[in-house]
Backbone bond lengths (Angstrom), bond angles and torsions (degrees), N, CA, C in turn:
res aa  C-N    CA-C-N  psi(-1)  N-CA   C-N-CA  omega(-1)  CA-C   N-CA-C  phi
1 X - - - 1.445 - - 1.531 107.54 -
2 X 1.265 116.69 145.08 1.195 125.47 176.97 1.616 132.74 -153.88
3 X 1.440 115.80 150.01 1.490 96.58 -153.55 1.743 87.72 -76.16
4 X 1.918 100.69 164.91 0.868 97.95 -162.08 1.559 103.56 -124.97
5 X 1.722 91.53 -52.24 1.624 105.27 179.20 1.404 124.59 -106.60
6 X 1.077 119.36 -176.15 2.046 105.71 -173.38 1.508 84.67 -155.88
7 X 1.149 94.74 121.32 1.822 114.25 157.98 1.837 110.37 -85.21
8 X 1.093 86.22 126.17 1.572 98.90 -174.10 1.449 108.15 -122.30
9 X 1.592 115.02 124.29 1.865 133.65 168.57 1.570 101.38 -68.07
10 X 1.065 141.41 142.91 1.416 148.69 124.11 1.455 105.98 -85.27
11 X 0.974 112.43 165.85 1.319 139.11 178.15 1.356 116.12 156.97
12 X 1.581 122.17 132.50 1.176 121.31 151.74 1.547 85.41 80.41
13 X 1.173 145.11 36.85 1.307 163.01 173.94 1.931 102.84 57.24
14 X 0.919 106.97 -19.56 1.488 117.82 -174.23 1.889 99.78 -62.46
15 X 1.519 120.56 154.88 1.548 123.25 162.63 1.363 109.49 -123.14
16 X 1.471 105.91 148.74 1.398 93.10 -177.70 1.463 100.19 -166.85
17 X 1.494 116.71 124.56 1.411 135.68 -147.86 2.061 109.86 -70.39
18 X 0.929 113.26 92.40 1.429 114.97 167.55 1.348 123.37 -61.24
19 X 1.042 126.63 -51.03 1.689 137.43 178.64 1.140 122.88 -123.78
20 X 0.987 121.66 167.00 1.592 127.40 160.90 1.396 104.27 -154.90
21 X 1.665 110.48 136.48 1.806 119.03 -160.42 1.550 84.34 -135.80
22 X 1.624 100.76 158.84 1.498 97.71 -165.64 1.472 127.98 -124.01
23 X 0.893 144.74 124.31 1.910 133.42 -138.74 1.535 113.50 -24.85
24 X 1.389 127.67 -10.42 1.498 139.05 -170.55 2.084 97.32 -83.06
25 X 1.275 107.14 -28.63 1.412 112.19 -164.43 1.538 110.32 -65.32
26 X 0.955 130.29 141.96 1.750 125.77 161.18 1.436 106.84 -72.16
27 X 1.626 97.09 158.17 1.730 91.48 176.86 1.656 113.37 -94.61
28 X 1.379 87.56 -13.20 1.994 97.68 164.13 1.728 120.35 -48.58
29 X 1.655 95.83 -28.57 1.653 98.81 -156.01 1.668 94.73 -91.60
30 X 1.961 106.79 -38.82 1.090 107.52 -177.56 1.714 120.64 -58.56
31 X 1.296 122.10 -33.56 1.342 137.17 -140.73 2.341 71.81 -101.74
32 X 1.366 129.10 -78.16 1.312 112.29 175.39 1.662 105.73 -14.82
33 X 1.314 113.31 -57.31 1.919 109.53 -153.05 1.199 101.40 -71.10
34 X 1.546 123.21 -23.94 1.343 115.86 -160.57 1.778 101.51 -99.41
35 X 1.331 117.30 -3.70 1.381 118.83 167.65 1.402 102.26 -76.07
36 X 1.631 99.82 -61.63 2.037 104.89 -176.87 1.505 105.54 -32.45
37 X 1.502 113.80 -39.77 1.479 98.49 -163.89 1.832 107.76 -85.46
38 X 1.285 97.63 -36.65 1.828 100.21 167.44 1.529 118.29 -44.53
39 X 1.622 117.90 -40.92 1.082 120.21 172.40 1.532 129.23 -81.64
40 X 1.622 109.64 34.65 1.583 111.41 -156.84 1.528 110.75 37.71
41 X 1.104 118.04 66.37 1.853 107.24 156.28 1.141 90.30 -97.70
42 X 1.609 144.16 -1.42 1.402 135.83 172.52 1.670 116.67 -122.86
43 X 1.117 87.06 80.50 2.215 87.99 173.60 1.188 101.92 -9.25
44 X 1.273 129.54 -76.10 1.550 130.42 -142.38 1.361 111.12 -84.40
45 X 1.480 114.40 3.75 1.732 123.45 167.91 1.501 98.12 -91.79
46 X 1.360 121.62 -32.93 1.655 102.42 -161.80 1.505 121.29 -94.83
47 X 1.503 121.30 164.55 1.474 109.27 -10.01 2.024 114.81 -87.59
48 X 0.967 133.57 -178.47 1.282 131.37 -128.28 1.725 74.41 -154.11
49 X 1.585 109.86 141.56 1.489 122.20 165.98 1.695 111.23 -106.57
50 X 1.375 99.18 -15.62 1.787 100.67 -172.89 1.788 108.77 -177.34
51 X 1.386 120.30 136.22 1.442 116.85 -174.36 1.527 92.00 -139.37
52 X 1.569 102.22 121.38 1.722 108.30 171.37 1.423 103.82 -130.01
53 X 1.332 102.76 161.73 1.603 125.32 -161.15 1.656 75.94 -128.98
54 X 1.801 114.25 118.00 1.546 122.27 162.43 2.031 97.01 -120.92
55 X 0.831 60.73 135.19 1.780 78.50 157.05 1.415 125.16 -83.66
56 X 1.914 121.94 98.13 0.870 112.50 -150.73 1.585 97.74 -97.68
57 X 1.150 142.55 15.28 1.378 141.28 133.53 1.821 103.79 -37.22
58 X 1.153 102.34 -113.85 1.616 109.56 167.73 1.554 144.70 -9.79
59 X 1.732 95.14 -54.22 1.138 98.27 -143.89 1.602 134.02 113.56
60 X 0.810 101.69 -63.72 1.662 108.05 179.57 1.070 122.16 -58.68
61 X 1.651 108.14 139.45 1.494 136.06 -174.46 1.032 95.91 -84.41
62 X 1.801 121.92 93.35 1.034 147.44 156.22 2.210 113.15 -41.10
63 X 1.238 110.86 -73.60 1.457 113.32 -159.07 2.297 78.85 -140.11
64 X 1.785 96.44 137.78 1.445 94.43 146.99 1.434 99.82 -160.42
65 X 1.259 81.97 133.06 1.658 101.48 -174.38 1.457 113.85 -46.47
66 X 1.117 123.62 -31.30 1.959 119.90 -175.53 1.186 107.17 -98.29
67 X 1.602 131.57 15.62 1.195 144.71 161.84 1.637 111.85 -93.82
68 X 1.487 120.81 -42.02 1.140 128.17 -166.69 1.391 105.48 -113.75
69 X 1.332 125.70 14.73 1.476 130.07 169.73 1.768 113.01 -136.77
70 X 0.986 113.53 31.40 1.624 142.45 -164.83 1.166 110.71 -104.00
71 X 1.195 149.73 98.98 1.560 134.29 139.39 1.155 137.73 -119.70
72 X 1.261 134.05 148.84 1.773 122.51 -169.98 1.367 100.98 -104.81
73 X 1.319 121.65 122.04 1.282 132.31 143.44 1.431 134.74 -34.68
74 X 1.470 121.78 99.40 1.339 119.15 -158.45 1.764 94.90 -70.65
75 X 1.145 117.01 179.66 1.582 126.16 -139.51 1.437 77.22 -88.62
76 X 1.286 116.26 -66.21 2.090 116.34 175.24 1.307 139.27 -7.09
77 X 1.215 95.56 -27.01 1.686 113.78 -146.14 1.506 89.83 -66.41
78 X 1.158 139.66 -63.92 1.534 132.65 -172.86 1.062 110.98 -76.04
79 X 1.172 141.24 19.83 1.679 142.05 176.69 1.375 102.14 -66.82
80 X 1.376 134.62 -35.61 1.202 119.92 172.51 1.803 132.90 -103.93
81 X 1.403 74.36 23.05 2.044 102.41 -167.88 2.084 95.82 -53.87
82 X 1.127 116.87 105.67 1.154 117.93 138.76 1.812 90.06 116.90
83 X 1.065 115.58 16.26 1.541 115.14 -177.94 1.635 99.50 -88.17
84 X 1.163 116.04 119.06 1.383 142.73 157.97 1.827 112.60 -67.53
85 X 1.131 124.77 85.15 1.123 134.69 171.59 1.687 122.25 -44.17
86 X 1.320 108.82 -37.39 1.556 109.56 178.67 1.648 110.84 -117.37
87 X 1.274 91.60 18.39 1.926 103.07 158.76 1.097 109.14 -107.66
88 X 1.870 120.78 -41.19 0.974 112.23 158.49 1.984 103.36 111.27
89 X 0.869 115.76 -14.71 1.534 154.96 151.06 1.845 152.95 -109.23
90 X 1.039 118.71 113.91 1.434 109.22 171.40 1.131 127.33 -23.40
91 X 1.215 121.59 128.22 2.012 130.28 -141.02 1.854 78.79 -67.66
92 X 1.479 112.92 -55.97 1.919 102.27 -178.05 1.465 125.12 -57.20
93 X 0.737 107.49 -6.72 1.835 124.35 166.09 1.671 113.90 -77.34
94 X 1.113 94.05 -47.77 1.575 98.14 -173.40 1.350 130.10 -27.96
């Protein structure tokens, strides 16, 4: 057995290696630990700008958290911001 992958903190632009799990690990279990730690389950991670799991065999950017917790708001999204359905009008209309 051997370690395989390394979960890495950013913050403060700096990286700096928290774990290392070892080809036996799932990436289910890794990608859970590396949320726990995004979500302060670890004082000394928070707060945290980005946590990736690379595969240091490879290379590859296994899991990163601001990739898989990311979404853009299509331009729409407030088009119906403040419409009162059983007024029947936008609450500033009223």
């Amino acid at each position: 057995m051997s370690t395989r992958y390394s979960v890495s903190i950013y913050r403060d632009g700096e990286e700096e290696s928290i774990a290392l799990f070892s080809d036996k690990a799932s990436i289910s279990a890794m990608i859970t630990f590396a949320d726990s730690q995004f979500d302060c389950g670890n004082s000394l991670t928070c707060p945290a700008d980005n946590i990736r799991i690379i595969d240091m065999e490879t290379g590859e950017l296994i899991f990163d958290w601001q990739d898989e917790h990311s979404w853009d708001e299509p331009d729409w999204i407030d088009d119906d911001m403040g419409f009162d359905p059983y007024l029947g009008c936008y609450t500033d209309d009223c």
